[in-house]
Legacy VTK file of the C-alpha trace (Angstrom):
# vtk DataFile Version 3.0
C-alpha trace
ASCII
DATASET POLYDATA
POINTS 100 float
108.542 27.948 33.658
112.061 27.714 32.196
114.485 31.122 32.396
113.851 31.397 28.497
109.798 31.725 29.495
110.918 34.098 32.303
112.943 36.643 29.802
110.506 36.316 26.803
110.062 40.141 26.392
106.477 39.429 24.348
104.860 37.752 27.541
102.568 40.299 28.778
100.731 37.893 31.229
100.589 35.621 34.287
98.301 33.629 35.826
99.599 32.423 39.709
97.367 29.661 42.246
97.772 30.137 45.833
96.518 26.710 47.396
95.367 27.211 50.943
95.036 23.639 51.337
98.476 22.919 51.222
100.136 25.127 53.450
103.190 22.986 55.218
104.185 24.880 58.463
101.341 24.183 61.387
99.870 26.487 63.091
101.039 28.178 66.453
99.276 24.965 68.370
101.107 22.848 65.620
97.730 22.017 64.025
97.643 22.118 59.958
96.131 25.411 58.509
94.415 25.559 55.659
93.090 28.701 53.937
91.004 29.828 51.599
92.822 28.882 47.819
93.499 32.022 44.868
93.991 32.715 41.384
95.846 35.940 40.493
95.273 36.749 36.429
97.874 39.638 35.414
97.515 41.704 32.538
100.306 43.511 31.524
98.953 44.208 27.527
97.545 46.982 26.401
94.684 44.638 25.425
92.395 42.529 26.859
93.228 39.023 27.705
91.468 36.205 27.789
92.272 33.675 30.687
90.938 30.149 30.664
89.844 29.586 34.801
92.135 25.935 34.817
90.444 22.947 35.516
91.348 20.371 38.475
91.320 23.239 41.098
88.053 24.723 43.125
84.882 24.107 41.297
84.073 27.578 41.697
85.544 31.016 41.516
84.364 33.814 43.403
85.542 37.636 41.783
87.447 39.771 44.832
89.353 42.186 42.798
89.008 43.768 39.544
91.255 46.458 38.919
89.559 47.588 35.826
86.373 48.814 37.639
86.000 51.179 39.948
83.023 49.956 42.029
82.594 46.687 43.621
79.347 45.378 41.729
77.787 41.930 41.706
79.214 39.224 39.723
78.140 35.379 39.820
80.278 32.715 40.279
83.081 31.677 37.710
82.950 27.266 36.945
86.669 26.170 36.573
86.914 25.862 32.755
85.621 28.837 32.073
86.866 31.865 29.901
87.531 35.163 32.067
88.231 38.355 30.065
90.841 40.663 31.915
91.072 44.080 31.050
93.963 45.389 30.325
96.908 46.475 32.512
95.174 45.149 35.065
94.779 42.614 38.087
91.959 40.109 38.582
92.243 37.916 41.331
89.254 34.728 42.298
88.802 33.185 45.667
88.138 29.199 45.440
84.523 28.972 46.159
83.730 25.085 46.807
79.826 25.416 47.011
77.634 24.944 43.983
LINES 1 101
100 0 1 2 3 4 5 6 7 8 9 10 11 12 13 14 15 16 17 18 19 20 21 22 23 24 25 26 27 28 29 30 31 32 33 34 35 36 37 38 39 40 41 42 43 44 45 46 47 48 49 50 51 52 53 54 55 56 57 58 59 60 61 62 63 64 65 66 67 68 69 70 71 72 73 74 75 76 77 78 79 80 81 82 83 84 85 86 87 88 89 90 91 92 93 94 95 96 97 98 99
């Protein structure tokens, strides 16, 4: 993102991916460490957004926070490419799930 993306007053939303896989300081035994990879969808609006889950990362999402709900309830698995509505003012965050 540029600084003019940055102070856009409009932009009401941000989606961030933490890659475990790619973590460069080793361990305390100096041995890689990898970790488990996530995508953080913010929703700032006062509408729902709709996030597109990007392709080229984990084949499959897992749901570990919803802000919007007050329970934690079942939800299947998210396929990268797929649409993922976020409430709004809230946080949404997937762990990368690489089973099918």
């Amino acid at each position: 993102m540029t600084d003019t993306d940055w102070e856009t007053v409009f932009a009401r939303s941000l989606m961030v991916h933490l890659n475990g896989r790619v973590i460069t300081e080793p361990g305390l035994r100096g041995l890689p460490v990898t970790d488990d990879s996530f995508l953080l969808l913010f929703n700032a609006h006062s509408q729902a957004l709709t996030f597109t889950v990007p392709e080229g990362l984990d084949p499959w999402w897992a749901v570990e926070v919803d802000t919007a709900i007050l329970h934690t309830e079942f939800r299947p698995l998210i396929k990268c490419g797929s649409e993922v509505e976020v409430e709004d003012r809230s946080l949404f965050v997937l762990r990368g799930h690489r089973q099918d």
